[in-house]
C-alpha angles and dihedrals in degrees: 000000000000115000132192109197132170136255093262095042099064091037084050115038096035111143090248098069116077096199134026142200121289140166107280096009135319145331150198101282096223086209101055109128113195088218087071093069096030133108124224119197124200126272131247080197113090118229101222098118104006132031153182114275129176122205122212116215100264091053086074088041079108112067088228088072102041096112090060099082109079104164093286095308117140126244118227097229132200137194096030110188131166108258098194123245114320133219086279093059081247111135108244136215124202114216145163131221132208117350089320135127104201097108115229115217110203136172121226096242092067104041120071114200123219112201110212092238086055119110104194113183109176101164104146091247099057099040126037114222095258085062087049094111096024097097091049131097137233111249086214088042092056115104099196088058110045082056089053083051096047100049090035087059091041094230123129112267094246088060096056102046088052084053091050086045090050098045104039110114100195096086130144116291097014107145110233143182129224102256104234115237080026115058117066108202120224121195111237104249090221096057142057115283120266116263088235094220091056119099115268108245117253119243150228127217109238103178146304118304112276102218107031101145089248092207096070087042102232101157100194126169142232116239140184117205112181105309100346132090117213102190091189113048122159124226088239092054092065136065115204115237111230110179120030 
């Protein structure tokens, strides 16, 4: 689903924020995540067949996956397999939890990877809202765990990867929306200042990200919305555009 919301609506309603403003006050933000004030330590518990997956709040929007949101808590996950693009245009993994069979299908844009060699402090006073997704990593960037899925589905390394390539929808050029709870807009210091009630410009991928940190597999993209460039953009900040 393509939005189009406004300056103010993405300041004001970012996951980060547990409250927003209201007539009168204050109220509940719908879109507040807990991940997005938590800390994550690193792991003594190497990530070679099972790993620590977030989900964000519309990955539970189906009741089969209503178990998966835990207050922003990650989910050690086993069996990871590529599950092909989903109705979103979004590519999907399958995966299992626990010591339990019934098989999870979830798209990229809702599942943040923590690598175990990750540290992820985002306490309010140490991280500002726009470097919210920046510490974690892309379940599809990861190389530990593209080697789990490979050898999960059984298909040589160099299949897979072609598949990723193929399927992934975040190419150059493709048009996107600031997905709204997500993307944190920042002015652009050489330009007049947004009127804040004014809708947010849409955007077009320009590339992948040029500094990630590769070994932590974050796989982050350059954008361009209206007249400011965010070099590190999340796949979960973005919603494809799929008509123009």
């Amino acid at each position: 689903m393509s939005v189009h919301p406004s300056w103010a609506d993405l300041r004001d309603s970012h996951c980060s924020h547990p409250t927003i403003r209201a007539e009168g006050g204050t109220k509940t933000n719908p879109l507040y995540e807990d991940f997005a004030r938590r800390r994550y330590n690193y792991s003594s518990r190497e990530d070679k067949s099972c790993f620590r997956l977030v989900f964000l709040q519309e990955a539970s929007s189906l009741s089969i996956n209503k178990t998966l949101r835990r207050r922003g808590r990650f989910i050690w996950c086993h069996n990871v397999k590529y599950a092909g693009r989903g109705p979103g245009g979004y590519r999907q993994i399958s995966f299992t939890i626990d010591k339990g069979n019934k098989t999870f299908v979830v798209g990229e844009n809702n599942v943040l990877c923590i690598p175990s060699r990750a540290f992820i402090n985002n306490n309010r006073y140490f991280r500002a809202s726009d470097k919210t997704f920046l510490g974690f990593a892309s379940v599809f960037g990861y190389a530990h765990l593209l080697s789990s899925m490979q050898q999960n589905m059984k298909i040589p390394k160099k299949d897979l990867l072609l598949r990723l390539r193929d399927d992934n929808p975040l190419q150059k050029g493709t048009l996107v929306a600031p997905r709204l709870g997500y993307f944190y807009p920042l002015p652009s210091p050489s330009s007049a200042p947004p009127q804040w009630d004014e809708s947010h410009p849409f955007g077009i991928i320009l590339g992948p990200s040029l500094d990630t940190g590769d070994y932590l597999g974050r796989q982050l993209y350059r954008v361009r919305f209206g007249g400011t460039t965010y070099e590190k953009v999340h796949p979960a900040q973005m919603e494809i555009i799929n008509e123009v």
